[in-house]
LUMDREN-17429 format. One line per 8 residues: for each residue y, x, z of C-alpha. Coordinates in steps of 0.2 Angstrom, whole numbers, plus 5000, padded with zeros to 4 digits. Example, Ala and Ser with C-alpha at 12.3 -4.5 7.8 and 13.67 -1.06 7.14 Angstrom:
REM residues 2
4978:5062:5039 | 4995:5068:5036 .
//
This chain:
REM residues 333
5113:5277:4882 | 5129:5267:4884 | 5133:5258:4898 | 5143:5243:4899 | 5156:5243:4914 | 5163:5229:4920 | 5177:5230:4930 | 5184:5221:4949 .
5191:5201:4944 | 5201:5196:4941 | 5201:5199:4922 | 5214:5186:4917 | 5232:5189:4919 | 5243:5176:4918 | 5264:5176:4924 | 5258:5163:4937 .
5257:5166:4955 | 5255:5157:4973 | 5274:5157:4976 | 5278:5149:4955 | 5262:5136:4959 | 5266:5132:4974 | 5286:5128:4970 | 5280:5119:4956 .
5270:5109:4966 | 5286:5105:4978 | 5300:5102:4961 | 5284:5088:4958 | 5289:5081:4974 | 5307:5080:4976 | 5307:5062:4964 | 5297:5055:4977 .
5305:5061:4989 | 5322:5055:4983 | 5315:5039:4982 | 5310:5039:5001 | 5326:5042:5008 | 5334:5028:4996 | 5322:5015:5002 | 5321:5022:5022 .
5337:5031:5025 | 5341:5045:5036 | 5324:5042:5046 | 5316:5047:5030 | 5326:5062:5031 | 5322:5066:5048 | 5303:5066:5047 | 5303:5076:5030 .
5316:5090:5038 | 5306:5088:5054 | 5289:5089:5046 | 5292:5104:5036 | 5300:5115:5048 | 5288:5110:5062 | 5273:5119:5049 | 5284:5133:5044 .
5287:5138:5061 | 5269:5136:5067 | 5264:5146:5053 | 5276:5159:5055 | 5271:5160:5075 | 5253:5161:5072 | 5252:5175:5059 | 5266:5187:5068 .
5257:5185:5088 | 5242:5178:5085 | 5234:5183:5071 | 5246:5196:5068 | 5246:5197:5050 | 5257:5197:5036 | 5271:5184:5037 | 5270:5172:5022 .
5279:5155:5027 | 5289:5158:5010 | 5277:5157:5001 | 5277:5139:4998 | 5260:5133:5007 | 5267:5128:5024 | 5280:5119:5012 | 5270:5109:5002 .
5258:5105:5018 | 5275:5098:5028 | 5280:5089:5014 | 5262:5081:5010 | 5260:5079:5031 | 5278:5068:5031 | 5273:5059:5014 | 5258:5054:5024 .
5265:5046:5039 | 5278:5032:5041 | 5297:5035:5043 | 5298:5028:5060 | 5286:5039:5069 | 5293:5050:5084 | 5298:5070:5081 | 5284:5076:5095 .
5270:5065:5084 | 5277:5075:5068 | 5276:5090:5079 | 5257:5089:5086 | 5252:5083:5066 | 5259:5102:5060 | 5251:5111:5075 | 5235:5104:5070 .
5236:5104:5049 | 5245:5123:5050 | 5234:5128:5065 | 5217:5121:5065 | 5214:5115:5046 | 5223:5133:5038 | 5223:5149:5049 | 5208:5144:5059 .
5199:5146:5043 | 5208:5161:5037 | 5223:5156:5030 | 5227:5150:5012 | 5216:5150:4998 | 5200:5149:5014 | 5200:5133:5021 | 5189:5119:5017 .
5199:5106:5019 | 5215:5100:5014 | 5227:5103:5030 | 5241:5090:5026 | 5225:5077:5028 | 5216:5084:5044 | 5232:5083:5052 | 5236:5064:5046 .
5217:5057:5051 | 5217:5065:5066 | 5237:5057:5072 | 5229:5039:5065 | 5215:5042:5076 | 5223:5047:5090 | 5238:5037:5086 | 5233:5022:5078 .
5248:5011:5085 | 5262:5022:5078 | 5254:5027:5064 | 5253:5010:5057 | 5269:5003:5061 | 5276:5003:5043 | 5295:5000:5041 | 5303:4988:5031 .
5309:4997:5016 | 5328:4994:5014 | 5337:5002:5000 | 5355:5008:5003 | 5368:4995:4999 | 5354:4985:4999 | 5344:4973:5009 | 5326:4973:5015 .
5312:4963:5011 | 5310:4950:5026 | 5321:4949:5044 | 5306:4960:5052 | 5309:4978:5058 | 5291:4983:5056 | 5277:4975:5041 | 5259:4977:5037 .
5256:4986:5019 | 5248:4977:5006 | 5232:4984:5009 | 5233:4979:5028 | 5236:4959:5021 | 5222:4958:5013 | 5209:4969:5023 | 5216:4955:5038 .
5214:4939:5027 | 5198:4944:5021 | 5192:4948:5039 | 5199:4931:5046 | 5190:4921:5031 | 5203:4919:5015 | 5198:4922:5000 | 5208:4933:4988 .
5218:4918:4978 | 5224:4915:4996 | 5230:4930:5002 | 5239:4934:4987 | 5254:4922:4987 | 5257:4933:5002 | 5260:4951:4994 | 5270:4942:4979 .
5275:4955:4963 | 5264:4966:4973 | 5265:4978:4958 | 5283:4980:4952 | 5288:4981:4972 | 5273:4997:4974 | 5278:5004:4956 | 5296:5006:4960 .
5296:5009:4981 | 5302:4992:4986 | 5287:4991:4997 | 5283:4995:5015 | 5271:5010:5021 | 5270:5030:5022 | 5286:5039:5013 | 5274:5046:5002 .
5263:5028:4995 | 5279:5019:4992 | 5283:5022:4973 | 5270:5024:4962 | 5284:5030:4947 | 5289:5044:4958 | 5272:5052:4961 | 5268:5048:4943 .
5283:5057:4936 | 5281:5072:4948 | 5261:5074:4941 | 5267:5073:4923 | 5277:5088:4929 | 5263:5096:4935 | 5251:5092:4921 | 5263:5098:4909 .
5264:5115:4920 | 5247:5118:4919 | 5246:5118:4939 | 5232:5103:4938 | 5219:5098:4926 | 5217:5081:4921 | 5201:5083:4925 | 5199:5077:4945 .
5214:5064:4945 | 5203:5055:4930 | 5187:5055:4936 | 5196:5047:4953 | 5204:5033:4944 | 5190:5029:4932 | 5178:5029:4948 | 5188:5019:4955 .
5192:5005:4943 | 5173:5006:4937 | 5167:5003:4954 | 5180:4992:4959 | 5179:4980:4946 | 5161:4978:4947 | 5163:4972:4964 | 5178:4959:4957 .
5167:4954:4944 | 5153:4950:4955 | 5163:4939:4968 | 5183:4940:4962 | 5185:4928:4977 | 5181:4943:4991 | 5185:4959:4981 | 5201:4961:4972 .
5206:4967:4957 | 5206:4986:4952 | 5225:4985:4950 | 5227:4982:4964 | 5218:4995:4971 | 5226:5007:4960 | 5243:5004:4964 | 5243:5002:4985 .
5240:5015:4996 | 5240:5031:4995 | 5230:5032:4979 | 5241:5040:4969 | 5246:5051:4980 | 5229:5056:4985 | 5224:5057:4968 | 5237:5067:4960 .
5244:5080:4974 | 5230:5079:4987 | 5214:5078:4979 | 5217:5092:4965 | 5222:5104:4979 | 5216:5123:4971 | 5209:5128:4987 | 5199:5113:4995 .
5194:5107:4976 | 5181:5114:4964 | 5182:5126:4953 | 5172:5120:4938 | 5180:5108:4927 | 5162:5098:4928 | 5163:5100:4948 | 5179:5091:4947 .
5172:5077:4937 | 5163:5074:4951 | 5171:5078:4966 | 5185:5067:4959 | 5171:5054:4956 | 5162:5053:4971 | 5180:5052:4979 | 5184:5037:4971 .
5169:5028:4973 | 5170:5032:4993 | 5190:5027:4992 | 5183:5009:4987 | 5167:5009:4999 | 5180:5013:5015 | 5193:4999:5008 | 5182:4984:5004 .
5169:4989:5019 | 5175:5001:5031 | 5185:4998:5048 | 5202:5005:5038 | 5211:4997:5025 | 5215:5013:5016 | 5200:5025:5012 | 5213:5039:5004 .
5210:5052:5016 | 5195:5052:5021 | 5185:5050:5005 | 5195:5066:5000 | 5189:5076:5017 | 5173:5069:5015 | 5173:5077:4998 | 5179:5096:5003 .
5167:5098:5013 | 5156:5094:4998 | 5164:5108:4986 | 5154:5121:4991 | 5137:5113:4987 | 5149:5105:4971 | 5152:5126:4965 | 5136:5129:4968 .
5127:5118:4957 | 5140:5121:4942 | 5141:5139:4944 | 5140:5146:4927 | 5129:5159:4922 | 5133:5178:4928 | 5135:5191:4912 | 5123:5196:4907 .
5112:5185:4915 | 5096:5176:4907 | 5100:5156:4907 | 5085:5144:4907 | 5082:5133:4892 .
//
C-alpha cells in the first residue's frame, strides 16, 4: 500500500525573508519620518536616533549575556520597534524616558517572551502605554508643530491634540458644533502634518503613502486595516447619528490620533496579528469598535493602543476558531 508522506513546513518558498520584510516595513517609514523632522526639527531627530539605538542596544545586551543567544539586532525587528516606539511619543520627551520605553518594549514585550516571531503583543505599544501610565505628564505634553522656514500654529510651546479638545469640551459640557471652531481645518492640518501630537500621528499622507508601499509589497493584507476603518466609521457614525451633538463625526475619528498609524503598521504586525485572513477581519474589527468605545467613553482621548493590546491577547483564541482543517482531516458539514 502507498503511503502519503508529508514533509516538515514550511512548503511554500518564496524570496522573502525577516531581514527583506522587515526593511520594507522601515522604507514604509522614512516618508513619515521626513515629515516629522520638517514639522519638529532636530528634537525629532533626537528621539528617533535616541529611540532606535536605545532598542538596538538592549537587544544586542540581552541576547549576548543574558539570554546568550544568537545576536540579531540587524535583522530589522529592534529597528522597526525603535522607530514605531519614537512615532509613538512626542518630540519633547527626555532621552532617560526614551531609554526606560526600549528597556521595556525590547525587554519585557520581545525576549521575555522568546524573542521575535513569540511575543504576544506588539512591543513598540507595551512600551508606550506603560510610559503614558507611568508618565502621563510628559507624555502628553504635545509640541507645537513648526515647520522649517516656517511658523507654528499659536505663540504656545506646548498644545492639546485634537482629540484632547474635544475629549475636554465634551467633558466640561460643549456640544460638538462648539468645540469645533476650536480645531478649525482640522483635516487638511492632520492630512498634511501641520498638527500637534506624537511624531508618528502628525501626517496622515505620510503613513498612507508608506502603507501603499507596503500593500503593494505584499508585506500586509488589506485585510485588517479595512476591517479596522470599516468598524470604525460603522460604529462611529451610529453613535453621530444618534446624537451628532455629543459624538463626532467618523472623519474625524479617522484622521486624529494615531489611527492610521495603528491601523496600518501597528495592528497588521505578522507576529502579534492573526494568521487567517478571516481572523484578521476580525481582530481588525473588534479593534475598531474598542478604538471608538475607549475615545467617546473611556478616561483617554485616544483608544489606538490599547484596543490593539487588548486584541493580541485575543489572537490566540482568533487562530483557534479559524484554524482550517488539517490534511486529511474529516470537516463537519
Amino acid at each position: 500500500m502507498n503511503l502519503l508522506k508529508v514533509s516538515g513546513s514550511p512548503h511554500v518558498h518564496t524570496d522573502n525573508s525577516v531581514k527583506n520584510i522587515m526593511y520594507g516595513v522601515i522604507y514604509a517609514m522614512i516618508p513619515a519620518m521626513l515629515v516629522s523632522v520638517y514639522f519638529f526639527g532636530l528634537d525629532a531627530l533626537r528621539v528617533m536616533v535616541l529611540s532606535v539605538v536605545a532598542c538596538l542596544l538592549v537587544e544586542y545586551l540581552l541576547q549576548k549575556y543574558v539570554v546568550k543567544t544568537d545576536v540579531t539586532i540587524w535583522d530589522g525587528s529592534a529597528i522597526i520597534t525603535g522607530i514605531l516606539l519614537a512615532f509613538n511619543v512626542p518630540s519633547n520627551l527626555p532621552w532617560w524616558i526614551i531609554l526606560i520605553g526600549a528597556i521595556v518594549s525590547i525587554g519585557v514585550a520581545k525576549t521575555s517572551f522568546g524573542g521575535l516571531g513569540k511575543n504576544i503583543f506588539n512591543p513598540a505599544l507595551v512600551g508606550r502605554v506603560f510610559l503614558l501610565i507611568s508618565f502621563p505628564v510628559q507624555m502628553t505634553s504635545w509640541p507645537v508643530p513648526k515647520p522649517i522656514g516656517g511658523t507654528a500654529l499659536t505663540d504656545a510651546v506646548t498644545g492639546p491634540t485634537p482629540l484632547g479638545i474635544m475629549k475636554e469640551g465634551l467633558a466640561a459640557g460643549q456640544s460638538v458644533q462648539e468645540i469645533m471652531p476650536e480645531i478649525p481645518n482640522y483635516v487638511q492640518n492632520l492630512m498634511t502634518g501641520f498638527q500637534g501630537g506624537s511624531l508618528g500621528e502628525v501626517s496622515a499622507i505620510a503613513l498612507i503613502l508608506g502603507a501603499i508601499y507596503m500593500l503593494y509589497r505584499k508585506i500586509i493584507t488589506w485585510h485588517t486595516p479595512f476591517a479596522y476603518l470599516g468598524s470604525v466609521v460603522i460604529f462611529s457614525g451610529i453613535l453621530w447619528l444618534v446624537d451628532p451633538t455629543q459624538f463626532v463625526d467618523p472623519l474625524f475619528h479617522l484622521v486624529t490620533g494615531g489611527m492610521i498609524l495603528g491601523v496600518f503598521y501597528m495592528a497588521t504586525d505578522m507576529v502579534s496579528s492573526p494568521m487567517s485572513t478571516r481572523g484578521q477581519l476580525v481582530f481588525g474589527a473588534g479593534a475598531g469598535i474598542l478604538t471608538i468605545l475607549i475615545r467617546v467613553f473611556g478616561a483617554y482621548p485616544e483608544g489606538v493602543s490599547f484596543a490593539i493590546l487588548i486584541m493580541n491577547g485575543f489572537v490566540p483564541l482568533i487562530d483557534r476558531a479559524f484554524k482550517p482543517a488539517r490534511f486529511g482531516e474529516m470537516v463537519k458539514s
